[in-house]
TORKOL-4160 file (C-alpha; in steps of 0.2 Angstrom, whole numbers, padded with zeros to 4 digits, m for minus):
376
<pt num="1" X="0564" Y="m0167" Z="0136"/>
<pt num="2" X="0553" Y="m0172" Z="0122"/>
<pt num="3" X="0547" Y="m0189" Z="0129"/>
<pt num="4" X="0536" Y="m0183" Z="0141"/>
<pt num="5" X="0528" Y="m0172" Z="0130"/>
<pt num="6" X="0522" Y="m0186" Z="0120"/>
<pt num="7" X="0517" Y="m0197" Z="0133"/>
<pt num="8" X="0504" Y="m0183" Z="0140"/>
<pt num="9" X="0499" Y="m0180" Z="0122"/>
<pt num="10" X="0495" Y="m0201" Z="0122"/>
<pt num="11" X="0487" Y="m0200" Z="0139"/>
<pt num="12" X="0476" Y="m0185" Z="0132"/>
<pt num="13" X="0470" Y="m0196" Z="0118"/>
<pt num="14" X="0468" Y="m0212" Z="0127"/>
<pt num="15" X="0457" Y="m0202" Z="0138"/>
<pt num="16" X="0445" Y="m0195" Z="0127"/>
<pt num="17" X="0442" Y="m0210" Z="0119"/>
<pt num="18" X="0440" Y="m0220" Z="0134"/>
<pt num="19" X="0425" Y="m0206" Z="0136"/>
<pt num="20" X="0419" Y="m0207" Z="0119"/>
<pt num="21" X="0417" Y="m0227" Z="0122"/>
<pt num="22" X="0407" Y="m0226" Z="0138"/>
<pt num="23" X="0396" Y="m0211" Z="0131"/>
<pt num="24" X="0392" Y="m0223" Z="0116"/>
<pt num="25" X="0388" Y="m0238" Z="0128"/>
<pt num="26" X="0379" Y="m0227" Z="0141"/>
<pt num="27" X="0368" Y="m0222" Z="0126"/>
<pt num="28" X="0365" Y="m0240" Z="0120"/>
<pt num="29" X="0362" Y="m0248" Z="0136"/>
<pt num="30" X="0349" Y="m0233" Z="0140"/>
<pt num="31" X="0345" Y="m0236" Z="0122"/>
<pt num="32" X="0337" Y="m0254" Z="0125"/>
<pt num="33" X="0331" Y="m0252" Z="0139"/>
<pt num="34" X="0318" Y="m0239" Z="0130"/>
<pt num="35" X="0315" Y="m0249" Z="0119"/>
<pt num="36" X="0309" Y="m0264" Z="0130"/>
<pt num="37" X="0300" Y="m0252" Z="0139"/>
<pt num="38" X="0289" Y="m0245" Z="0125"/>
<pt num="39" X="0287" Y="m0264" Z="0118"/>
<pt num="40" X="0282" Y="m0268" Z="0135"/>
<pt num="41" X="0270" Y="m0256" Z="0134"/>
<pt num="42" X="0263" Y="m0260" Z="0119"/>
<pt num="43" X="0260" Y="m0277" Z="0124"/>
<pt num="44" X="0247" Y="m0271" Z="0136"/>
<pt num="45" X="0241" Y="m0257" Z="0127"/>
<pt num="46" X="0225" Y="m0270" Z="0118"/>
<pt num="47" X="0217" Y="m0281" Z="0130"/>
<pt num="48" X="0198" Y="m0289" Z="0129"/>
<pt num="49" X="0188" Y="m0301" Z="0140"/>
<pt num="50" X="0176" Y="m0313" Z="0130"/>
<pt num="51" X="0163" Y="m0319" Z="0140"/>
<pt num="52" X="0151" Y="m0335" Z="0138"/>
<pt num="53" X="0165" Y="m0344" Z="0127"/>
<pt num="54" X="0159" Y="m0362" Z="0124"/>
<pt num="55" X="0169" Y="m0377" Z="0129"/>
<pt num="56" X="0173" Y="m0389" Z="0116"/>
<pt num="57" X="0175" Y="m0406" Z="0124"/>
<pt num="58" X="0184" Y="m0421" Z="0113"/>
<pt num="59" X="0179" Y="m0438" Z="0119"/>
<pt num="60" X="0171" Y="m0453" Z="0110"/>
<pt num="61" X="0154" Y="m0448" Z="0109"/>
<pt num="62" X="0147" Y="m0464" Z="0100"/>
<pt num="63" X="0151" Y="m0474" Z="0117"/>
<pt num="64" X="0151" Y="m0461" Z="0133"/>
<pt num="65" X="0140" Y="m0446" Z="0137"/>
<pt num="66" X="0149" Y="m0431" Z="0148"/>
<pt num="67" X="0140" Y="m0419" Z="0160"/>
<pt num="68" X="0141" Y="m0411" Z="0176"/>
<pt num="69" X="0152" Y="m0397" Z="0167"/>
<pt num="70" X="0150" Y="m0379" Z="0162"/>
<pt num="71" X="0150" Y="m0378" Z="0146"/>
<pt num="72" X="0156" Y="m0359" Z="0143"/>
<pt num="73" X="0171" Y="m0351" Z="0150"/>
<pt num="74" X="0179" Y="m0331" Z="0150"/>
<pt num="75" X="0195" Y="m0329" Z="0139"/>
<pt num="76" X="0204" Y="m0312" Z="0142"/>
<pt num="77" X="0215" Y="m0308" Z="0125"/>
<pt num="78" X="0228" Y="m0298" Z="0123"/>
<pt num="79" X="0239" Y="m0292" Z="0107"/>
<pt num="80" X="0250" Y="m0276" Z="0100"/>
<pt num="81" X="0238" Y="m0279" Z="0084"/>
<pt num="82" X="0223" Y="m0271" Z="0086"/>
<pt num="83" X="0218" Y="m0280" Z="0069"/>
<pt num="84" X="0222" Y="m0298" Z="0075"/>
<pt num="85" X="0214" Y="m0295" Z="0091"/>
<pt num="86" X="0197" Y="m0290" Z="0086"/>
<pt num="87" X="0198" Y="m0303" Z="0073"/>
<pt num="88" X="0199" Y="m0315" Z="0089"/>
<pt num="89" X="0187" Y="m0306" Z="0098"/>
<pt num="90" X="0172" Y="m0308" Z="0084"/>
<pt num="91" X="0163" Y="m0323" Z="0084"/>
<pt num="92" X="0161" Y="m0323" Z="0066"/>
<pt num="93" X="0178" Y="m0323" Z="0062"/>
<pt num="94" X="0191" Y="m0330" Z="0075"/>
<pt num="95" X="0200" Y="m0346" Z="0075"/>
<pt num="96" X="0204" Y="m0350" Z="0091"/>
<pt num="97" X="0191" Y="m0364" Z="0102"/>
<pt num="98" X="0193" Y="m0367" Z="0121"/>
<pt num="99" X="0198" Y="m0386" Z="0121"/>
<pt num="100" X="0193" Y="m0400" Z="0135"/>
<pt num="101" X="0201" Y="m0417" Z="0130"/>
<pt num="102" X="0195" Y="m0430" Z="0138"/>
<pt num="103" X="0202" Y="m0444" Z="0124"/>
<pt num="104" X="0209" Y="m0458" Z="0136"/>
<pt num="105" X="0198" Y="m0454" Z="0150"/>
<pt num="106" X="0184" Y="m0468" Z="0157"/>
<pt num="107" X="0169" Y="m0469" Z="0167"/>
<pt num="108" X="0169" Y="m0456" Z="0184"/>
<pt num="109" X="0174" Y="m0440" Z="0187"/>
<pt num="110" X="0189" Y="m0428" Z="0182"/>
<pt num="111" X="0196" Y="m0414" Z="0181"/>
<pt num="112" X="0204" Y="m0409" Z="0166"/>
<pt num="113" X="0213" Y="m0395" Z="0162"/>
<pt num="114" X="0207" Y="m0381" Z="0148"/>
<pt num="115" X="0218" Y="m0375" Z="0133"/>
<pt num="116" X="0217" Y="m0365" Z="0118"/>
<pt num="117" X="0219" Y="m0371" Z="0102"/>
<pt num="118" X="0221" Y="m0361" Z="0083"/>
<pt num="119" X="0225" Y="m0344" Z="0094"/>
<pt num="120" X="0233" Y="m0332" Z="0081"/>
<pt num="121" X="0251" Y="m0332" Z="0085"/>
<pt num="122" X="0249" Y="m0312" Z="0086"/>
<pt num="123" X="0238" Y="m0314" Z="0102"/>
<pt num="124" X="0237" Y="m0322" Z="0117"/>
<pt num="125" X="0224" Y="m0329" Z="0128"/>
<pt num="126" X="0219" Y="m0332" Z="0147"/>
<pt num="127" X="0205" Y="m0347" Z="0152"/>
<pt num="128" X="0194" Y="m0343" Z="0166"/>
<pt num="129" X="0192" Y="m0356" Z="0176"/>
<pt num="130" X="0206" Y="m0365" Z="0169"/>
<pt num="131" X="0198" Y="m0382" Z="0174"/>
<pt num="132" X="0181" Y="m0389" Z="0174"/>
<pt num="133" X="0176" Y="m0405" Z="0183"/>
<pt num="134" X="0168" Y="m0414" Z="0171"/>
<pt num="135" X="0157" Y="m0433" Z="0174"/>
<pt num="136" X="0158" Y="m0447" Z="0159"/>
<pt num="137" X="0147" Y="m0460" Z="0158"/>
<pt num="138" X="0143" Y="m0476" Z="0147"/>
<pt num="139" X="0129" Y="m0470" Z="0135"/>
<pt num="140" X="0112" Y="m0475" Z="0136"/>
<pt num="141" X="0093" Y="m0472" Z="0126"/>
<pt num="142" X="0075" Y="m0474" Z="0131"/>
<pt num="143" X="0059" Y="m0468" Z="0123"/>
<pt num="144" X="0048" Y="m0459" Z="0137"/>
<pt num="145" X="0031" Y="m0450" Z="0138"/>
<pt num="146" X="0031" Y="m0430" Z="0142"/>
<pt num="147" X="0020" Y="m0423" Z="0155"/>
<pt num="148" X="0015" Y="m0404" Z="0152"/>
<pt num="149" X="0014" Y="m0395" Z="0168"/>
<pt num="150" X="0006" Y="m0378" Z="0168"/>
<pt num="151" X="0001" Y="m0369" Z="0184"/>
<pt num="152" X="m0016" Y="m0360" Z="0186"/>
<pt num="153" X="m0008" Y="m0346" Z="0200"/>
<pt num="154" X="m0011" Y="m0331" Z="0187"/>
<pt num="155" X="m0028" Y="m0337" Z="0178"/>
<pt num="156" X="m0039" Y="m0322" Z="0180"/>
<pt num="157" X="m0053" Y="m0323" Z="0190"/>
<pt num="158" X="m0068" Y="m0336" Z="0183"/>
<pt num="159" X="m0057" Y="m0343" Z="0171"/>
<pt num="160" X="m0055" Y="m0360" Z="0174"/>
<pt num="161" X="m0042" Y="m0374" Z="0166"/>
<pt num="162" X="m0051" Y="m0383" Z="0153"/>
<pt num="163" X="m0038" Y="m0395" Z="0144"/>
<pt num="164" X="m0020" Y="m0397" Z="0143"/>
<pt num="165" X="m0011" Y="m0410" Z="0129"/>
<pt num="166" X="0005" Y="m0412" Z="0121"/>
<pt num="167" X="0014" Y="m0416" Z="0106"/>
<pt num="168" X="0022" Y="m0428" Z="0103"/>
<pt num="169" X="0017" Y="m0436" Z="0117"/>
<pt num="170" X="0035" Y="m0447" Z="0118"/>
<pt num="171" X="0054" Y="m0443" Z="0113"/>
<pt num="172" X="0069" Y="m0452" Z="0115"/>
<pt num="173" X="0082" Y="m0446" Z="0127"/>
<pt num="174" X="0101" Y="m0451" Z="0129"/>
<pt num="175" X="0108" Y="m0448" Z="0146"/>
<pt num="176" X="0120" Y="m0459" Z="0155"/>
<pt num="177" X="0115" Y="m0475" Z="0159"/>
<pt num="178" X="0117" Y="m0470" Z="0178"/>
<pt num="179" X="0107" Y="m0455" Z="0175"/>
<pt num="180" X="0094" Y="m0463" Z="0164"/>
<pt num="181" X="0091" Y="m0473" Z="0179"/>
<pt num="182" X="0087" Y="m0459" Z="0191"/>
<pt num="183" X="0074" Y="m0452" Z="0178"/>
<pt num="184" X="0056" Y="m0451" Z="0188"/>
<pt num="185" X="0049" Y="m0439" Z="0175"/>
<pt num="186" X="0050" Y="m0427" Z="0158"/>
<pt num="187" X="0041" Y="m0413" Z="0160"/>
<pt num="188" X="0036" Y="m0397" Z="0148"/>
<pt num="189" X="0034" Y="m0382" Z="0159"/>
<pt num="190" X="0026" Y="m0369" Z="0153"/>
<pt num="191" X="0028" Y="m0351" Z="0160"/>
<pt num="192" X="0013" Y="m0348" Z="0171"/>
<pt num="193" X="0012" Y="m0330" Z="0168"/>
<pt num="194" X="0007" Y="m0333" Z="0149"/>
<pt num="195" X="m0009" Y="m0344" Z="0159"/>
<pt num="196" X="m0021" Y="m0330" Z="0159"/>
<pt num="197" X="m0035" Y="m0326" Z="0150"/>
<pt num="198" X="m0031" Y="m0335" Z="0132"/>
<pt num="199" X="m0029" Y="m0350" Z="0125"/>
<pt num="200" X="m0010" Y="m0355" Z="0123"/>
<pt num="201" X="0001" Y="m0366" Z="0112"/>
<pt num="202" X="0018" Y="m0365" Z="0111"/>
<pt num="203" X="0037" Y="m0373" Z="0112"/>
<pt num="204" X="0043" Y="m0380" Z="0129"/>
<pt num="205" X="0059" Y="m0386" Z="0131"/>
<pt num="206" X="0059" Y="m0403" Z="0139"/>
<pt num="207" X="0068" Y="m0405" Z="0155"/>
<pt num="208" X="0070" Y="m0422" Z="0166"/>
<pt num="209" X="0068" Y="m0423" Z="0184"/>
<pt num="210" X="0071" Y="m0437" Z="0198"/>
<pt num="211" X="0062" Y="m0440" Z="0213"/>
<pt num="212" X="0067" Y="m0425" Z="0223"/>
<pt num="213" X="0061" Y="m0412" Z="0206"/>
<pt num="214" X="0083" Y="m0410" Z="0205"/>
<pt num="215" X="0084" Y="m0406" Z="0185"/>
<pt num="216" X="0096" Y="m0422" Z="0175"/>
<pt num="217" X="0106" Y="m0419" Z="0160"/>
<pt num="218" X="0097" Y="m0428" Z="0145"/>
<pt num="219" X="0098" Y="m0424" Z="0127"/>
<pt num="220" X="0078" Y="m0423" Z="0122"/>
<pt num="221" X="0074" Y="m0428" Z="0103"/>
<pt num="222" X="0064" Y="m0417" Z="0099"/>
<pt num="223" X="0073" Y="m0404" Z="0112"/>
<pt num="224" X="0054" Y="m0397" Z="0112"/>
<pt num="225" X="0038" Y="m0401" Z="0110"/>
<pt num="226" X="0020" Y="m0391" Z="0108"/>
<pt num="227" X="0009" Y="m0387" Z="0123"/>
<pt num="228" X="m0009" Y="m0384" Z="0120"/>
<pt num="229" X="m0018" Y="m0375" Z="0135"/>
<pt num="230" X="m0037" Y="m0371" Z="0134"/>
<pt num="231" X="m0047" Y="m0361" Z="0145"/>
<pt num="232" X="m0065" Y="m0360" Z="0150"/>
<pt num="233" X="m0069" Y="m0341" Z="0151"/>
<pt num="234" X="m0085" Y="m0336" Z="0162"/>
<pt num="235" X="m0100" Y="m0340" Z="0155"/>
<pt num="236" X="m0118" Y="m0330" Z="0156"/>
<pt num="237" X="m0136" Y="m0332" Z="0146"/>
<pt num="238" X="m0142" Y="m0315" Z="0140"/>
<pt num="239" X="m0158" Y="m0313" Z="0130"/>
<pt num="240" X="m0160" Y="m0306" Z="0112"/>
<pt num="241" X="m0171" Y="m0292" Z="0105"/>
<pt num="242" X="m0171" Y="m0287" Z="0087"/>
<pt num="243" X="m0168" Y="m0269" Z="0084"/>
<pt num="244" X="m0174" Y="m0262" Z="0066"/>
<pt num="245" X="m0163" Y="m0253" Z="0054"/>
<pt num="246" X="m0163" Y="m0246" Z="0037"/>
<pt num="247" X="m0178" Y="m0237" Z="0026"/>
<pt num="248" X="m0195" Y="m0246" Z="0026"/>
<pt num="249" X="m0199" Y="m0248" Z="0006"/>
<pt num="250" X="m0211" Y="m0234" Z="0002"/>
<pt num="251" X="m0227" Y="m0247" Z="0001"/>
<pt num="252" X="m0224" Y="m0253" Z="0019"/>
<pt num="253" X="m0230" Y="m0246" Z="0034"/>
<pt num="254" X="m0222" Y="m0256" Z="0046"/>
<pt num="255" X="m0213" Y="m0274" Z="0048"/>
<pt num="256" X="m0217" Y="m0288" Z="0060"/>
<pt num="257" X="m0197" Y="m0295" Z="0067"/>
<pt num="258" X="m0199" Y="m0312" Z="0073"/>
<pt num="259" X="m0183" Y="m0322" Z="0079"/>
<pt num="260" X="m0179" Y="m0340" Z="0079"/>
<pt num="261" X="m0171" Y="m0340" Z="0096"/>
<pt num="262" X="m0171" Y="m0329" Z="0111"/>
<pt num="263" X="m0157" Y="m0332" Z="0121"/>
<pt num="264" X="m0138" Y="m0334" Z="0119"/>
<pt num="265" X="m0122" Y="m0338" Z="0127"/>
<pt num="266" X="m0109" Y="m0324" Z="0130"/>
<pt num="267" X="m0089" Y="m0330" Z="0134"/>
<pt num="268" X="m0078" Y="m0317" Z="0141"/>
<pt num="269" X="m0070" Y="m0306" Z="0157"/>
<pt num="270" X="m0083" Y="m0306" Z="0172"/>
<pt num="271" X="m0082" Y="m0289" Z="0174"/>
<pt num="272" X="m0088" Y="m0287" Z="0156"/>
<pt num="273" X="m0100" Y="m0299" Z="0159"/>
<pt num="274" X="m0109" Y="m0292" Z="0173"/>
<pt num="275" X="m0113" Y="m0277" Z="0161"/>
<pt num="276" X="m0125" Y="m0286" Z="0150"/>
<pt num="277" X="m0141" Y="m0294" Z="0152"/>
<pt num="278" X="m0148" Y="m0291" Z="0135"/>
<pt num="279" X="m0142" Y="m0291" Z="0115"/>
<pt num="280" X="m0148" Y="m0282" Z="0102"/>
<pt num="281" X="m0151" Y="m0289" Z="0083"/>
<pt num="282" X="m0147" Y="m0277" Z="0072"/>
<pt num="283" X="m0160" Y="m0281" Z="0056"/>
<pt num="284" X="m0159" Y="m0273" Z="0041"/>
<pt num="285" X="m0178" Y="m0271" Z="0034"/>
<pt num="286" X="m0173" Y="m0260" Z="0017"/>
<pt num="287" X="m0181" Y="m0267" Z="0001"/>
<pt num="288" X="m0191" Y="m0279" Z="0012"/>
<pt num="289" X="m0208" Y="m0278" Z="0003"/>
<pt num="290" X="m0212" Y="m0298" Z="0008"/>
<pt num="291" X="m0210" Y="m0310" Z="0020"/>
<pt num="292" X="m0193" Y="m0314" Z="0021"/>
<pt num="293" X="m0181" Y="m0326" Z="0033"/>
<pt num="294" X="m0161" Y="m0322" Z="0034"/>
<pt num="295" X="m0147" Y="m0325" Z="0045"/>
<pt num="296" X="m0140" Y="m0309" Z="0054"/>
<pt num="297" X="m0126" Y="m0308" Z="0065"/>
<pt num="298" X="m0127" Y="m0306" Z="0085"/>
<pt num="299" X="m0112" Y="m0295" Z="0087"/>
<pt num="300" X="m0105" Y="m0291" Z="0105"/>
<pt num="301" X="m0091" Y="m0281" Z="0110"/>
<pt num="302" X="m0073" Y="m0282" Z="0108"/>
<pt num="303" X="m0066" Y="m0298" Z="0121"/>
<pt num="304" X="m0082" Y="m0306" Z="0122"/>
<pt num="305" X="m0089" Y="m0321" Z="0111"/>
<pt num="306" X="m0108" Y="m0325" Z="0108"/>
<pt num="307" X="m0114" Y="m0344" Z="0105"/>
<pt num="308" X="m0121" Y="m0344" Z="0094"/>
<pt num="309" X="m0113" Y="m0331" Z="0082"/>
<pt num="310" X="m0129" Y="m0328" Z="0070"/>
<pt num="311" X="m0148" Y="m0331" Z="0072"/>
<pt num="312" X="m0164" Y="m0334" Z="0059"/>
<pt num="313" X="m0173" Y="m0317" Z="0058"/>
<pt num="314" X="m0191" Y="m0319" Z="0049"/>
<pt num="315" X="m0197" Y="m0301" Z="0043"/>
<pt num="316" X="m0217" Y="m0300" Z="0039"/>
<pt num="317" X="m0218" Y="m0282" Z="0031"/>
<pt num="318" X="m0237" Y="m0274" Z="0033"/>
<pt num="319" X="m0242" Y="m0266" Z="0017"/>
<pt num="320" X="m0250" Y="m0247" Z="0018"/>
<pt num="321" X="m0268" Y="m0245" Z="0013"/>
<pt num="322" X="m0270" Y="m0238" Z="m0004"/>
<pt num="323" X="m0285" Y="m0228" Z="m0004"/>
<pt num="324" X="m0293" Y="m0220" Z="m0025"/>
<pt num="325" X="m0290" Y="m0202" Z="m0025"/>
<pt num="326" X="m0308" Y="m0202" Z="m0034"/>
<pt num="327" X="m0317" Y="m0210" Z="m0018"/>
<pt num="328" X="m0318" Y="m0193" Z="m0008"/>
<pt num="329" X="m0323" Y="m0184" Z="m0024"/>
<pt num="330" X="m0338" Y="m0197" Z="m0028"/>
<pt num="331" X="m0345" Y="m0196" Z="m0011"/>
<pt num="332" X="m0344" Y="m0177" Z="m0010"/>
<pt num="333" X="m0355" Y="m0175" Z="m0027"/>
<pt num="334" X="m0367" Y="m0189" Z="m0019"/>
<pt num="335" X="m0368" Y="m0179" Z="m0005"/>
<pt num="336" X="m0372" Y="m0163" Z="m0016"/>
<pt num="337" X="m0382" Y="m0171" Z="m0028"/>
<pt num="338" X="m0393" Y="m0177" Z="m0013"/>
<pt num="339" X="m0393" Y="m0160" Z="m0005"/>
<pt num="340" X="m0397" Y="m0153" Z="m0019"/>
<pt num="341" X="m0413" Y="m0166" Z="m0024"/>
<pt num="342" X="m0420" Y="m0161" Z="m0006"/>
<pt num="343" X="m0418" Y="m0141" Z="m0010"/>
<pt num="344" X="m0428" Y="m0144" Z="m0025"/>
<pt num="345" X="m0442" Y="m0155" Z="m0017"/>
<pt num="346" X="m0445" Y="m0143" Z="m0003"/>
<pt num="347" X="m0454" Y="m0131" Z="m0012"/>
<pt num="348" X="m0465" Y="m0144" Z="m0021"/>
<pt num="349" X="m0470" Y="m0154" Z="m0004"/>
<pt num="350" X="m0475" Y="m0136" Z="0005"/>
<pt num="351" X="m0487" Y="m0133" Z="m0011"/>
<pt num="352" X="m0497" Y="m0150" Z="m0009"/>
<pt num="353" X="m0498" Y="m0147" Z="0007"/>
<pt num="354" X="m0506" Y="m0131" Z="0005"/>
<pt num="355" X="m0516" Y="m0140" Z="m0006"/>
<pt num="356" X="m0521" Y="m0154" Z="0005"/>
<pt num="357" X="m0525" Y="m0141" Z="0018"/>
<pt num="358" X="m0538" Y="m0130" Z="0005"/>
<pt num="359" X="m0548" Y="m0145" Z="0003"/>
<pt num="360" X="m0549" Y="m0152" Z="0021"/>
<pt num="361" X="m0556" Y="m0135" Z="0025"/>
<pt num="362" X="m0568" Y="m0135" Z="0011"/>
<pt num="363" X="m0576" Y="m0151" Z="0014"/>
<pt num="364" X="m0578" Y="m0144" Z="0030"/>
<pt num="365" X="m0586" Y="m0131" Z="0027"/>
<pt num="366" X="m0598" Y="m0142" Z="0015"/>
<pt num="367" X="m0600" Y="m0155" Z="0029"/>
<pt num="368" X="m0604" Y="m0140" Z="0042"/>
<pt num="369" X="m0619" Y="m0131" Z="0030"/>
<pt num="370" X="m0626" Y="m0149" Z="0025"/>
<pt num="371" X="m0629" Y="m0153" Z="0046"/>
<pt num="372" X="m0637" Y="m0134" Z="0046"/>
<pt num="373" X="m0649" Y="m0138" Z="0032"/>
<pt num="374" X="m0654" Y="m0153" Z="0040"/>
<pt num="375" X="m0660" Y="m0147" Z="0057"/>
<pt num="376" X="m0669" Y="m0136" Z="0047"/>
């Protein structure tokens, strides 16, 4: 009677361990599978995309020149380091280079396949395109003349070109020798929207052309050179006219301005231009108390240019009359004096008269009684 008891008790225990086992292996095999699940998702949680990423290509440069491929790729990297990713990401400070090896490859054209080199082991990395098409060629150097090309479209109006040059005048320039055979030109283009108003000079990349204008891949020593563009602005005659200023010197009256020339040659827009037909000289006349010849300045407005800038000025000051103070005076006390010697002669002449006048009748008189007496 007591073996089946302990047979149930056995099955009892077996049982419950056998459900003890498969909870602990349910647990662990959800377990890990959680676990993959979160690393997984980590793994995607960084992610950055790095444009413009140059091409390193290894080939023997002293012997072939390559072409005919981009030379910058996209590189999408990834990492659960945060830290190591942006590491990669900076240019200042990554490691990794996009490689293109082309080491046991002759003359023509191939494709060769991209891969990344020095990548951080915490990171990973995708190449965009993954290949390039790349040409090789034998290398080859010539020494060739540079034509500058400058277009006239935006010269504002009466502005004409006046001189282009350039400088240096030659470079040397490696290419293939295929391509060095197809060169029909080097040109140094420069951007026809600074052509305006202004004279120019500045840096233009050299580019080579063939036949049909298609651009060739060259290396250019220098890689630039300087383009000088000057203008001829519009052009008009104008007279001059001096025009006084300052404080006449208290002993002049007035000055005399005489210029050396009477015309000059005013540079600028048309419109401006249309404005003027005359130019002041401004000449200072203070202290002048001589005649005197100096230089003045012919100034015009801001945008225009005068030829020429400065013109001879003779001043002639005319000296005011310096009349005594004693004169009026004198003449007044002549005048009195003379008034006065007539006042006191008046009197005098009216008495000889009188006088004169008593006699006449007297000897009159006596004339009169001496014909009377002689009748008788």
């Amino acid at each position: 009677m007591k073996k089946p008891k302990i047979r149930i008790r056995t099955n009892v225990l077996y049982g419950f361990t056998a459900l003890i086992f498969a909870l602990i292996l349910f647990f662990y095999a959800n377990g890990r599978s959680l676990v993959s699940q979160i690393s997984t998702n980590s793994t995607e949680a960084f992610e950055e995309t790095l444009n413009n990423v140059k091409v390193q290509p290894y080939y023997d440069n002293e012997k072939y020149y390559i072409h005919g491929y981009s030379p910058t790729v996209s590189v999408k990297l990834s990492s659960i380091n945060r830290v190591q990713l942006n590491a990669e990401a900076n240019v200042e400070t990554r490691n990794f280079e996009v490689i293109a090896d082309l080491t046991g490859l002759g003359e023509g054209t191939h494709e060769v396949k991209l891969r990344l080199q020095n990548m951080s082991s915490a990171v990973s990395g995708t190449i965009t395109p993954a290949k390039i098409t790349v040409t090789i060629e034998s290398k080859a150097s010539e020494k060739m003349s540079v034509e500058p090309v400058v277009s006239t479209a935006n010269l504002t109006e009466g502005y004409t070109l006046d001189s282009v040059s350039v400088s240096p005048e030659e470079v040397n320039i490696t290419t293939g020798a295929q391509t060095l055979k197809e060169i029909d030109r080097l040109v140094a283009t420069v951007d026809s929207a600074k052509v305006t108003d202004e004279n120019l000079e500045e840096k233009v990349r050299i580019q080579a052309l063939d036949k049909e204008g298609n651009t060739l891949s060259v290396e250019s020593d220098p890689a630039e050179v300087t383009v000088k563009v000057v203008l001829s602005a519009p052009q008009k005659q104008v007279l001059l006219y001096p025009q006084q200023t300052g404080t006449l010197a208290s002993n002049v009256s007035s000055v005399a301005l005489d210029l050396a020339e009477t015309t000059a040659i005013i540079t600028g827009q048309q419109s401006a231009l249309d404005e003027i037909s005359e130019l002041p000289v401004l000449v200072d006349v203070s202290d002048i108390t001589r005649t005197t010849t100096k230089k003045v300045p012919i100034l015009v407005d801001d945008g225009l240019t005068v030829q020429p800038t400065e013109v001879s000025v003779t001043i002639t000051p005319r000296l005011a009359t310096s009349n005594s103070t004693t004169t009026p005076s004198s003449n007044s006390q002549t005048r009195g004096n003379q008034s006065t010697n007539n006042q006191e002669t008046t009197p005098s002449t009216t008495k000889s008269s009188e006088a004169v006048s008593s006699t006449s009748t007297s000897e009159s008189s006596a004339s009169q009684e001496s014909t009377t007496n002689s009748k008788n």
